[in-house]
Each structure stands twice: as C-alpha cells, then as structure tokens.
C-alpha positions in Angstrom: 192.9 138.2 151.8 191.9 140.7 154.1 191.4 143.2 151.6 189.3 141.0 149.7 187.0 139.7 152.1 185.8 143.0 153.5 185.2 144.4 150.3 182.2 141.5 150.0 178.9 142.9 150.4 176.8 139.9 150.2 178.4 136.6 150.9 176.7 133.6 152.2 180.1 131.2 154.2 179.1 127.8 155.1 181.4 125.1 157.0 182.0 123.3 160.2 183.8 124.5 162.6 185.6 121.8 165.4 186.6 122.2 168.6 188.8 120.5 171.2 187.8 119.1 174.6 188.9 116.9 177.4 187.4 113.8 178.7 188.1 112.0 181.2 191.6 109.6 181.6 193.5 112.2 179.2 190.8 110.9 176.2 191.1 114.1 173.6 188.0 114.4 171.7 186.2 116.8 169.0 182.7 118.7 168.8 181.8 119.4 165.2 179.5 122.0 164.4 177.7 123.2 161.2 178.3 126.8 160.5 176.5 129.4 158.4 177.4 133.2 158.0 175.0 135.7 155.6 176.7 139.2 155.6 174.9 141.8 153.7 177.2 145.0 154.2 176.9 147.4 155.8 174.6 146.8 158.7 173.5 143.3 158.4 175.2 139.5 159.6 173.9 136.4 161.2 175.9 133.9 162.7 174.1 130.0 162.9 175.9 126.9 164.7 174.3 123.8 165.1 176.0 120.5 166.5 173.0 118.4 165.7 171.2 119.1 168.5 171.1 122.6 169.8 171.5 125.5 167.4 172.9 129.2 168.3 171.6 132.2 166.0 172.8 135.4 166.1 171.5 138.5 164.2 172.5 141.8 163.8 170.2 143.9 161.7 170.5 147.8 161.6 171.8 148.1 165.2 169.9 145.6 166.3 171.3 142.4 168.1 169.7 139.3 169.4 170.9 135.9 170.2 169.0 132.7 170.5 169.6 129.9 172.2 167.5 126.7 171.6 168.8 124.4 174.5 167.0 126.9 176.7 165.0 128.4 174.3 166.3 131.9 175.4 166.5 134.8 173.1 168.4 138.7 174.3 168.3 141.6 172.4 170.1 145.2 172.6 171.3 147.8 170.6 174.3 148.6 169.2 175.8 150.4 166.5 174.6 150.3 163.1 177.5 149.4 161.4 178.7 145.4 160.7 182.1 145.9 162.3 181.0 148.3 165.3 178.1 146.3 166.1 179.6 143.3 166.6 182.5 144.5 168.5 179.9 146.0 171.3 178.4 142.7 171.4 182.1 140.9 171.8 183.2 143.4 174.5 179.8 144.8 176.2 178.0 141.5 175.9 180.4 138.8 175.8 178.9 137.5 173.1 180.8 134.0 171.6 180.7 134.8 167.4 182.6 132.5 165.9 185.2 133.6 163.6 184.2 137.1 163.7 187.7 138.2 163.1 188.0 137.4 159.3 184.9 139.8 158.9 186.6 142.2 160.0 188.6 145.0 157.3 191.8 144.9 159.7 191.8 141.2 159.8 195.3 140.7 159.4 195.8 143.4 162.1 193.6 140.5 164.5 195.2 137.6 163.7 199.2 138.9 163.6 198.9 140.6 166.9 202.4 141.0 169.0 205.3 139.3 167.5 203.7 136.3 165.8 206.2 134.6 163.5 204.9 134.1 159.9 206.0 131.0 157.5 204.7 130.8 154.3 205.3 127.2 153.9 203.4 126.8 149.9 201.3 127.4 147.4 200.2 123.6 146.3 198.1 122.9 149.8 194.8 121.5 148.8 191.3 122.1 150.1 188.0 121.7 148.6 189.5 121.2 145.2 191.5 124.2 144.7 194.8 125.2 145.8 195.4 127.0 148.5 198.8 129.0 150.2 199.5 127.5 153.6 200.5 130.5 156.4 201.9 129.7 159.7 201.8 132.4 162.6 203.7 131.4 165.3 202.1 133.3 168.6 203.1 133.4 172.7 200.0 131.0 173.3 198.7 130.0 169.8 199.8 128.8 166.7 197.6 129.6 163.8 197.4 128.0 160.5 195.7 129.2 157.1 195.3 127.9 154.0 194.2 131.1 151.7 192.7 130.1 148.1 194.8 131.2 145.1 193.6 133.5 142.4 191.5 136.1 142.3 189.8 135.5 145.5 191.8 134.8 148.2 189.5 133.5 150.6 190.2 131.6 153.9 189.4 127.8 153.4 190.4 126.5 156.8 192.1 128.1 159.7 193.4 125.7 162.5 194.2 127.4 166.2 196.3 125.3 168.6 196.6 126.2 172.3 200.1 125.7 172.9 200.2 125.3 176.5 197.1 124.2 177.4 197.1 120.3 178.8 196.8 118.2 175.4 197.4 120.9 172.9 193.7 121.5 172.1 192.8 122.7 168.5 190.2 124.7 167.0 189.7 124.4 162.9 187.3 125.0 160.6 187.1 124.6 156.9 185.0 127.2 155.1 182.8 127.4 151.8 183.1 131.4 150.4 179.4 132.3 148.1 178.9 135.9 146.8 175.3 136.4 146.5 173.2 139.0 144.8 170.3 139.5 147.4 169.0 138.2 150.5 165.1 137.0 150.7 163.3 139.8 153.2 163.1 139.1 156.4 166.9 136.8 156.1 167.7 139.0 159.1 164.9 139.3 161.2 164.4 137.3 164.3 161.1 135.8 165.1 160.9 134.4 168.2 159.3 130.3 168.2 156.7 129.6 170.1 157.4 129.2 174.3 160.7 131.4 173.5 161.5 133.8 176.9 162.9 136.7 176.4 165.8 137.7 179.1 168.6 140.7 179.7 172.0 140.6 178.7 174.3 141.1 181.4 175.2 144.4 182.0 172.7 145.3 179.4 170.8 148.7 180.1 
C-alpha cells in the first residue's frame, strides 16, 4: 500500500472524515467532515475540509504554504521546502499545522502508522467498502488501535482507516472512508491561493 500510494503523481482522494467529541452528561457524539486531497508530485498538495459550515484549505505549491481559515477569514503563509514530503513535515513540526491524514502521503507510511511495538492482525480479505473488497489490518498500539481496510488488486489503496483512543474517557474514534482518483492533469491555478475579499493576512507562530 505504501509503495503504491507514493508512487501516485496525480491523485485527486475525496471522503469524509469523522471525529469524536464529548458532550455534556457522558453524551458521545460525531463531527463529519467533507474531505478533498489533489496531489500533483513532486511539489504540489492541497488539503480542503468542510463540515458544512466553515471550510479549512491548505496549499502547498513549490515551497510555498498557506492556510485559510473561513470562520475567521484568516489566511498565513511561509516557506518551506519544495518537496511534497519535506514541505509538509516543516509545516507539521514548525507550524503546527493540523493536515489531516498526511501520513498515508507519505513514502514511509508504514514506517508512521506501525511505530513502537504495535501488534498487527490481519483479520481478512472479504471486508467490504465502497463495493470492492478490501483486507482488514488491525495494529494494536500503547494508546491507539488502528484499523484499515486496504483494497485488493492492483491498487491497494486505503478505503477507511478508524483510530481509537484507548484510554481516553469514552474511547473516542477517528475514521474516515476514502475515494482514491488518478488523474492526468490539474487545471492551472488548482494550487494557487487567492485570497476572498475582506481576507486578513496574519503570521504563523514562530514564523520568521
């Protein structure tokens, strides 16, 4: 899988993505959001969420990064390096930024999600999502339990990927179910940002 998905210069991955949270009285409850990812190897990704409401965008083009936010209509930019991979890992670790899923992007994927001495089941090959069937993994981590259901075939691509905190109060999950589309080309522009109108521009923390 890992293999396969880094080897993808142009991909388009579509989804939603679902998170866990905590209400009041012990009342578990889930936030879906729409996901979209456009890779275009090697210097170019966006990441957009949007939970009906507000929309996140991130952009990397080239060594550039931004990140918009319209629930504040803020938008940061700052550079980084030019490759996919690099790029994105300064803006996890010198920005903070929150990319969803960024891991699977990655070529040493496997190397991300089987860190210290996870446990790994491969429970079968007959799990079903989106139509096509899909081998079910199970890592068993320290604080997470991670579950993937990889298509079969000749492109073994994630379809869903479920994270349970183990310890946390309630068990909370994280899961997303995916939609993998090579593409040919991009339209110009795909990964440019243009700032909408009454956008402010402000500084990433510790940003230079």
């Amino acid at each position: 899988m890992a293999a396969y998905v880094s080897a993808q210069d142009k991909v388009v991955i579509t989804g939603e993505v679902s998170s866990d949270a905590r209400l009041g009285a012990g009342l578990m409850v889930s936030n879906p959001t729409e996901l979209t990812v456009k890779i275009d190897r090697p210097a170019a990704i966006s990441i957009k969420s949007f939970d009906g409401i507000n929309a996140r965008k991130i952009y990397l083009d080239s060594g550039r990064l931004t990140v918009f936010n319209t629930e504040r209509n803020f938008y940061a930019h700052a550079d980084v390096p030019k490759d996919i991979e690099e790029g994105m890992m300064a803006a996890l670790e010198e920005f903070d930024v929150d990319a969803p899923l960024l891991e699977l992007f990655f070529p040493d994927t496997a190397l991300e999600i089987l860190q210290g001495d996870a446990e790994v089941m491969y429970l079968t090959d007959k799990s079903r999502i989106g139509g096509v069937n899909c081998h079910h993994i199970v890592m068993r981590g320290a604080e997470a339990d991670v579950q993937m259901w990889i298509s079969e075939g000749s492109q073994p691509v994630p379809r869903k990927i479920q994270v349970t905190m183990k310890w946390e109060s309630g068990s909370p999950r994280f899961s997303a179910i995916l939609d993998w589309k090579p593409v040919d080309s991009f339209d110009a522009g795909a990964f440019d940002f243009k700032p909408p109108e009454g956008a402010q521009e402000i500084q990433f923390i510790g940003s230079k």
